[in-house]
C-alpha positions as CSV (number, residue, x, y, z in Angstrom):
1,X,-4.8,-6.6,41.9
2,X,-7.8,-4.2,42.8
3,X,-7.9,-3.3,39.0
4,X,-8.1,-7.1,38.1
5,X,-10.6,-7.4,40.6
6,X,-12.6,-4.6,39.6
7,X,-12.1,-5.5,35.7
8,X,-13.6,-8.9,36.1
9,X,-16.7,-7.5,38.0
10,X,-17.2,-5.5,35.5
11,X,-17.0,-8.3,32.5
12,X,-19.2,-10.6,34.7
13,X,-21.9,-7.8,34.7
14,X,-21.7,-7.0,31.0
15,X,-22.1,-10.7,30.3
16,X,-24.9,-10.8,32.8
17,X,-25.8,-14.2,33.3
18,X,-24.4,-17.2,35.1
19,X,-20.8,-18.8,34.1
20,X,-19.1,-22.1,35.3
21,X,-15.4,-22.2,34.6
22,X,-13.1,-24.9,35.4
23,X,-10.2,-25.0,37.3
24,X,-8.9,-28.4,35.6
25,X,-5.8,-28.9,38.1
26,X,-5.8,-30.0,41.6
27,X,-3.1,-27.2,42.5
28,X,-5.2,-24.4,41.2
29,X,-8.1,-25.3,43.3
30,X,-5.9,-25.3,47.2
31,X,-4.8,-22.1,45.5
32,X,-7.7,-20.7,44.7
33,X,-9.4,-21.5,48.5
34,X,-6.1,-20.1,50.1
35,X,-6.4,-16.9,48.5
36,X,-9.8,-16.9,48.5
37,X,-10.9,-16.2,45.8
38,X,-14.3,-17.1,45.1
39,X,-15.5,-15.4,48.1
40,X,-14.8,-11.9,46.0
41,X,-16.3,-13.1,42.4
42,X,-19.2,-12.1,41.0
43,X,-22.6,-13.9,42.1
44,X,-22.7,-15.0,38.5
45,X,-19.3,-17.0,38.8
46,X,-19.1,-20.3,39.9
47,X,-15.5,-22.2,39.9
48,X,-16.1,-26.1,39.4
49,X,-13.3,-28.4,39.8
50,X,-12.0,-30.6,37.5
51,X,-10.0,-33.8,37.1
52,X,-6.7,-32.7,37.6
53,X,-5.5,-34.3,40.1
54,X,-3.5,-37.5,39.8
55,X,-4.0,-38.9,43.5
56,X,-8.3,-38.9,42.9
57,X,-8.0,-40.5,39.6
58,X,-5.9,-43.0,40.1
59,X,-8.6,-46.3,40.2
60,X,-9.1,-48.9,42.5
61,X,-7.8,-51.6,40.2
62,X,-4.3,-49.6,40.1
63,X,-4.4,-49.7,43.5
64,X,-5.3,-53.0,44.4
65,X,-2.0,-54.1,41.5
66,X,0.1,-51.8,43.5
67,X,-0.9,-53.4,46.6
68,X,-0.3,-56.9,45.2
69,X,3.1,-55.9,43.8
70,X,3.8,-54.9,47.3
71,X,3.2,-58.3,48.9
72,X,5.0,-60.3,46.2
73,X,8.6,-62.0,47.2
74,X,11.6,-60.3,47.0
75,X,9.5,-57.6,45.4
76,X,10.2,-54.0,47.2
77,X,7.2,-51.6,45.7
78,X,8.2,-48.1,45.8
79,X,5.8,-45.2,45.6
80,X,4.6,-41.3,46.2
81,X,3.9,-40.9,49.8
82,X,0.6,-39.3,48.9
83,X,-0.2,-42.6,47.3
84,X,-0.2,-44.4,50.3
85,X,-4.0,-43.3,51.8
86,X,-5.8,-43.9,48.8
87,X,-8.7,-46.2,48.6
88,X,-8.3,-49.8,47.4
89,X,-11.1,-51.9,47.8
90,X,-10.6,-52.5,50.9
91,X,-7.5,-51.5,51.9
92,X,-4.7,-48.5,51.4
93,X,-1.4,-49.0,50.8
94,X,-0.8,-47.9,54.4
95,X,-3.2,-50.6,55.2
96,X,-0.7,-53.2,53.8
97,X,2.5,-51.7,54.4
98,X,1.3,-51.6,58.2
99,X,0.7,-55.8,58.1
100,X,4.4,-56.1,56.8
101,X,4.0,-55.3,53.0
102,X,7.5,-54.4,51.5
103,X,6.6,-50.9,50.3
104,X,8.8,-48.0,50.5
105,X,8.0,-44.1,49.7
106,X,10.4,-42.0,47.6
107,X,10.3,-38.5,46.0
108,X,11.2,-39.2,43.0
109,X,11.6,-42.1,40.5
110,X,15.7,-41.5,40.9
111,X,15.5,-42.5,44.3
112,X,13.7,-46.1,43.4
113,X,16.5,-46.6,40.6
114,X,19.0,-46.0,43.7
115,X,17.3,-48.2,45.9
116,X,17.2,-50.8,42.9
117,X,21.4,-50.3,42.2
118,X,22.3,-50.8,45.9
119,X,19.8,-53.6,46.0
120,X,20.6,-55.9,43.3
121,X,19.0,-59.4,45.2
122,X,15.7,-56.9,45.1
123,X,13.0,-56.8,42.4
124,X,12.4,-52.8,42.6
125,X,9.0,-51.6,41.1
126,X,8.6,-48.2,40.6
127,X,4.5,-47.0,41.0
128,X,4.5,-43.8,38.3
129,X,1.6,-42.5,38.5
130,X,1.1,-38.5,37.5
131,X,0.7,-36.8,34.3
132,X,2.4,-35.4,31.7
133,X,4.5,-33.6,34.6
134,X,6.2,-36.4,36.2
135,X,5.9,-39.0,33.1
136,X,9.5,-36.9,31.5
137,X,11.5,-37.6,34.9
138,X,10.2,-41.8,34.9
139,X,11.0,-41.7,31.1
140,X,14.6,-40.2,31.9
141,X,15.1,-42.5,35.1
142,X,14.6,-45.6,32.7
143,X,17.2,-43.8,30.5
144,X,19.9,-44.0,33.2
145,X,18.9,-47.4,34.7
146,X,19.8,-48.6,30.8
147,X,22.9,-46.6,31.0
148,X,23.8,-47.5,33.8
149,X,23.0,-51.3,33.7
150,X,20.2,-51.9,36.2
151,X,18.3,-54.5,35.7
152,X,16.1,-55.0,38.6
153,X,14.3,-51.9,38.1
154,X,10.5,-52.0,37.3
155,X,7.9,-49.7,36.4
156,X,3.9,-49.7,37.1
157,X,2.5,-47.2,34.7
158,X,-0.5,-45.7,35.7
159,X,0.6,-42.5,34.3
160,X,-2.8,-39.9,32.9
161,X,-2.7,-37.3,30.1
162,X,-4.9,-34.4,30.4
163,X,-5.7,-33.3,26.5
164,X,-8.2,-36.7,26.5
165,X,-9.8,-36.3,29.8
166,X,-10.6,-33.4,29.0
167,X,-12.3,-34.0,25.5
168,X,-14.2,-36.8,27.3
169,X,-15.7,-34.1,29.8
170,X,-16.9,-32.1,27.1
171,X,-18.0,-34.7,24.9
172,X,-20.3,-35.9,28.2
173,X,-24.3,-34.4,27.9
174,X,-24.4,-33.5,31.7
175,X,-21.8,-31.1,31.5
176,X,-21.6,-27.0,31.0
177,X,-18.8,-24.9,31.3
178,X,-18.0,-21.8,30.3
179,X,-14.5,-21.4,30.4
180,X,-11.5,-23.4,31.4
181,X,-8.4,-22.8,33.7
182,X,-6.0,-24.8,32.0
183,X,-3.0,-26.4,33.9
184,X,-0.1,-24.6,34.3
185,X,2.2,-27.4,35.5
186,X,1.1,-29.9,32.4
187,X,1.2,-27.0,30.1
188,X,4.6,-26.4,31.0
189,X,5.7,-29.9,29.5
190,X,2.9,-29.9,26.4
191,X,2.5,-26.2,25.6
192,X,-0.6,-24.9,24.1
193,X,-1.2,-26.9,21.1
194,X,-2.8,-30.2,22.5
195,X,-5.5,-28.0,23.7
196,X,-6.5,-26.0,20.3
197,X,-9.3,-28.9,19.7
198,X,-11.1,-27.3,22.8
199,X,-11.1,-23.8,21.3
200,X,-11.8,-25.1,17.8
201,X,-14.6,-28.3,18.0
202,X,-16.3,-27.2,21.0
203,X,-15.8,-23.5,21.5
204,X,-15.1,-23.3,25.0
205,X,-12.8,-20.7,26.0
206,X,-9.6,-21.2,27.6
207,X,-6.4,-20.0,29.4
208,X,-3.3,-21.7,30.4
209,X,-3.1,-20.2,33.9
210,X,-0.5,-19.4,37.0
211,X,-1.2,-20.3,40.5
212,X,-0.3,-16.6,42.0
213,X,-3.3,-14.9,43.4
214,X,-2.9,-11.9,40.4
215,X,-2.0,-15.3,38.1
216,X,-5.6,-16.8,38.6
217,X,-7.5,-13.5,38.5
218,X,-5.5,-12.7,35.3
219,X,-6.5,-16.1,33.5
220,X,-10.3,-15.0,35.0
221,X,-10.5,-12.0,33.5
222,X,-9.1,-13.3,30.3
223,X,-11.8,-15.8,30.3
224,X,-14.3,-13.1,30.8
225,X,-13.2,-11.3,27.7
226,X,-13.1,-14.3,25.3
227,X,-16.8,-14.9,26.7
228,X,-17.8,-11.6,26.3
229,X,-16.9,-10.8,23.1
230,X,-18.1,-14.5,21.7
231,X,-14.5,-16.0,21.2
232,X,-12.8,-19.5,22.1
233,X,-9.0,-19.3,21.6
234,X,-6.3,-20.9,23.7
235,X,-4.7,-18.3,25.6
236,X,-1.5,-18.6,27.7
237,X,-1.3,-16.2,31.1
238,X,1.7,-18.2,32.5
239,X,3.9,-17.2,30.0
240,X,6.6,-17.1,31.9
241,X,7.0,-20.7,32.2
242,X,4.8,-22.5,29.2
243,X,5.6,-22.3,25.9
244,X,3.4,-22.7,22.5
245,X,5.5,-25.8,21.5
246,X,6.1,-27.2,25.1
247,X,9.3,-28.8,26.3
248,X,11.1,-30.0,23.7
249,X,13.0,-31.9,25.3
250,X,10.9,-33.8,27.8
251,X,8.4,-34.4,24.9
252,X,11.0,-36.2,23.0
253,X,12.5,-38.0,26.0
254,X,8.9,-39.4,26.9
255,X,7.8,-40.0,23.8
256,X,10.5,-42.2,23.3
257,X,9.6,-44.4,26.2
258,X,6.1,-43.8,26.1
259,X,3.1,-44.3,24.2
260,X,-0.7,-43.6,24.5
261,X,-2.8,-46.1,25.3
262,X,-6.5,-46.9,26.5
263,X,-6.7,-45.5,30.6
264,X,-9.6,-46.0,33.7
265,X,-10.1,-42.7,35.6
266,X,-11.7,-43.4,39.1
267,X,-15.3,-42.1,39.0
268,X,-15.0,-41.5,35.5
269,X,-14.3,-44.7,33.6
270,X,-12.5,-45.5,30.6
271,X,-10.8,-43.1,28.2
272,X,-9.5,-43.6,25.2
273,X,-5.7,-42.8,24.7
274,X,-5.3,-41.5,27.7
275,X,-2.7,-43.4,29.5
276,X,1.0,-44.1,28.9
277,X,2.2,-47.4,28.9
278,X,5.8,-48.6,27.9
279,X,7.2,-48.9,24.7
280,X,7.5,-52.6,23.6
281,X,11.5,-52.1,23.0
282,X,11.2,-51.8,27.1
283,X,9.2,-54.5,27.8
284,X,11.5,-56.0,30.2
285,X,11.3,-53.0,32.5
286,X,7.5,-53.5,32.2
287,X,5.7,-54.7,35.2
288,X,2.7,-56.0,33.5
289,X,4.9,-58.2,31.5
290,X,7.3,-59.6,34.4
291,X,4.9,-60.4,37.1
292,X,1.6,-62.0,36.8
293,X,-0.8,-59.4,38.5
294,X,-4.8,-60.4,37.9
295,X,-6.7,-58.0,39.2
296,X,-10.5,-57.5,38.8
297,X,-12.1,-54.2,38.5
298,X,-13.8,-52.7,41.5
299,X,-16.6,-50.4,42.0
300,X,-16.4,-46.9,43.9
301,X,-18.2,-47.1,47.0
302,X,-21.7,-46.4,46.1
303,X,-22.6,-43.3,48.1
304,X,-19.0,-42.3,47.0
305,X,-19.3,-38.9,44.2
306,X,-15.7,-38.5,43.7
307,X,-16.3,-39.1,39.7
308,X,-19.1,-36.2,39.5
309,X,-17.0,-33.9,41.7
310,X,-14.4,-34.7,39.1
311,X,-16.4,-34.0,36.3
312,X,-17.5,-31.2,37.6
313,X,-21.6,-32.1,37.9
314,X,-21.0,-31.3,41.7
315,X,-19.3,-30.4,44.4
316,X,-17.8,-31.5,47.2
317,X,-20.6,-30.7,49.7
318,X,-23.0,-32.5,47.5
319,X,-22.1,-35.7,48.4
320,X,-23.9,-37.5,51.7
321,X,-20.4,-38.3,52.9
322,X,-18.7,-35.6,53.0
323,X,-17.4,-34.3,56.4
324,X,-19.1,-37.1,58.1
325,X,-18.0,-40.7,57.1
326,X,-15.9,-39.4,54.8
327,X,-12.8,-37.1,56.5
328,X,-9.1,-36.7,55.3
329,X,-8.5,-38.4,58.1
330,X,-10.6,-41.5,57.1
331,X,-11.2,-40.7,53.3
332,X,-14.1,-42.9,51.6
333,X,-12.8,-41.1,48.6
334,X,-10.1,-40.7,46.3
335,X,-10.4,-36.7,46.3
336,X,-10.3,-36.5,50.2
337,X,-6.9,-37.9,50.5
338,X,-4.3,-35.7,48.4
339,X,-4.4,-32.0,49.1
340,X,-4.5,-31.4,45.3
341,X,-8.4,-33.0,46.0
342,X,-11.4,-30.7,45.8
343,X,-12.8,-32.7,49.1
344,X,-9.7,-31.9,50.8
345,X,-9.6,-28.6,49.8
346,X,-13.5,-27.5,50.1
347,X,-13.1,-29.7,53.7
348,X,-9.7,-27.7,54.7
349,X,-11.0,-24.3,54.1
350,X,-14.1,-24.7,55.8
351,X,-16.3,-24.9,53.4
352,X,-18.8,-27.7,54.6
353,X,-19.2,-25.3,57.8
């Protein structure tokens, strides 16, 4: 690991002028402050985190559905247990669940469809939020609930895809980066190719990256050498798990449940195509189309800068609330509740201090 470190100090000097890269997943950034590693870059290095993490950009009006699915009759709302601090407008799903709000935490879609077969009196509504990681196991849980003959088994799709957010970012005018980190857990389930736009519209290099210590200063350095001799290719360090093409398999399976569709990102607003929503062939197991659920759109709280941390225009300590009002215990915030968040993280590690 000495010689990666000593290799990338090197490459940062011959380039010899200030880089931003990206960490785009949430996972990459608690890994990169437990092994801390941007306390041994280069000066010139700054890491900026990204919106890769599907706890902060899940949006208020998602969660203000979820929490009015929850109160419904003879509805039983069934969710991620580090869904349940998030902001609504005015309430968390905790909030709710604590005045008598039938909500239940699972940890994993399978566990809802159970909960729906031994409760049949039940209307069981599934919350699937995620990306392209988790949206394979809801499409195959809906596959067995049809096999199976389950009919009181719901979804709520606030499900995210990365390969849009992340031409959005770069499309926006107020923001730089040099290089990107690209998700290793996504990657896993798209491969490289719904990335190649990056490398080939906006040359911006980038590298499908591991979350081992000598994984993430790997993916660095390989960043360093696409800068440094003026590439931008789509590289893949974490080739022991992610392939070119992907995962066959779960591609197909979600794709056949699945399809893109317009998405909100908290603190970052509406992107095109990148959402999931159900295919109309399984409407019925649609929420949206079974219960009537009118929710307005909210507004972040206004001293609130989850959506430029997640942009990457700042960070964490930026914002007036951080470590003060705003505290994983109390979170104002969307990226202060999940340990994926960059508020968390920078808050965990001590890096307000």
């Amino acid at each position: 690991m000495s010689l990666l470190i000593e290799k990338i100090k090197s490459l940062a000097n011959q380039i010899g002028r200030p880089l931003r890269l990206m960490e785009v997943c949430g996972t990459h950034t608690v890994a990169i402050f437990r092994y801390g590693i941007r306390d041994i870059l280069p000066k010139n290095i700054t890491l900026l985190s990204g919106p890769g993490c599907p706890v902060c950009v899940t949006p208020v009006k998602d969660i203000e559905a979820a929490i009015a699915l929850s109160k419904m009759n003879n509805v039983v709302l069934t969710t991620f247990g580090d869904m349940m601090r998030v902001p609504g407008n005015k309430q968390s799903l905790n909030d709710v669940q604590a005045e008598g709000a039938h909500i239940r935490i699972v940890y994993s879609p399978i566990d809802a469809l159970k909960l729906a077969s031994e409760d049949k009196e039940k209307k069981i509504v599934f919350f699937a939020t995620g990306f392209e990681t988790t949206s394979p196991s809801v499409a195959g849980t809906l596959f067995e609930a049809e096999r199976a003959g389950v009919k009181n088994f719901y979804i709520y799709s606030a499900h995210k895809t990365v390969p849009p957010a992340l031409k959005a970012l770069l499309n926006s005018d107020d923001i730089r980066v040099d290089g990107l980190i690209l998700p290793g857990h996504v990657s896993t389930i798209i491969g490289s190719k719904p990335y190649e736009f990056i490398a080939s519209d906006y040359r911006v290099p980038s590298v499908i990256t591991g979350f081992d210590a000598e994984d993430i200063l790997q993916g660095i350095m390989m960043l360093l050498e696409q800068i440094d001799s003026k590439r931008a290719t789509i590289e893949i360090q974490y080739k022991r798990a992610v392939k070119e093409d992907g995962n066959k398999k779960a591609l197909y399976l979600m794709n056949q449940y699945f399809e893109p569709c317009d998405a909100d990102w908290r603190g970052i607003g509406m992107i095109p195509q990148s959402g999931l929503r159900l295919r109309d062939k399984f409407s019925q197991c649609d929420v949206n189309n079974v219960f009537s659920i009118d929710i307005p759109d909210f507004e972040e709280p206004k001293a609130c800068q989850c959506g430029s941390v997640l942009r990457g225009v700042k960070i964490p300590t930026d914002c007036p609330l951080f470590g003060k009002t705003c505290t994983p215990e109390k979170p104002v915030g969307a990226c202060m509740v999940s340990t994926e968040g960059s508020c968390a993280a920078y808050y965990t590690y001590g890096m307000y201090r």
